[in-house]
Phi, psi and omega in degrees: 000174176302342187280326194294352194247322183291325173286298211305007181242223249336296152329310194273351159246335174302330186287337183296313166299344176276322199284330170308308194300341213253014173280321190272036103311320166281344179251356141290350190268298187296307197286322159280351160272318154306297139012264171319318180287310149292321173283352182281338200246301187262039188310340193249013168261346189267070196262160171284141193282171170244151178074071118332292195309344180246027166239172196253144171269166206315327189283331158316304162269359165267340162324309193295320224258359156267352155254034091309336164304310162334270184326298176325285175284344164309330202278321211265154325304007180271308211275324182281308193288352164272354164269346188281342181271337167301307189301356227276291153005286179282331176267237172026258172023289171315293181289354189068028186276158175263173147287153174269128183290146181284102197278114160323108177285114147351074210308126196292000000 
């Protein structure tokens, strides 16, 4: 049924995401060795840009720009789950679903 096909993608991302986490040790490693390497060779080439002091550092912006990533998908998982339920009607249809009964509030 659909859920045996929903754990298997579900599965099949949690392993993409564990194999992503498993990259930032090597790509920290590589990036302090590059690092070192250029301050060791170009140090007396590395003058400060002008006006530094108005850019933001790396850690700000991917600050900014993963919490826009954020918003972006919360708006785009906004927008798709009010089209798959406009859609529902015909998909359910499609799928041989029933619709899920609408639970009554109860008078307190």
């Amino acid at each position: 049924m659909s859920t045996t096909i929903l754990d298997r993608v579900v599965e099949v991302q949690d392993q993409v995401i564990d194999g992503f986490g498993q990259v930032k040790t090597p790509a920290v490693n590589a990036t302090e060795t590059a690092t070192k390497f250029v301050q060791e060779r170009a140090e007396v080439a590395l003058r400060p840009v002008p006006m530094a002091e108005k850019l933001p550092t790396p850690e700000e912006l991917l600050n900014a720009q993963f919490d826009f990533a954020g918003k972006l998908l919360d708006t785009s998982k906004d927008v798709a789950l009010a089209v798959a339920k406009a859609a529902a009607p015909v998909t359910n249809k499609w799928l041989d679903r029933k619709p899920k009964p609408v639970r009554s509030k109860k008078a307190a």
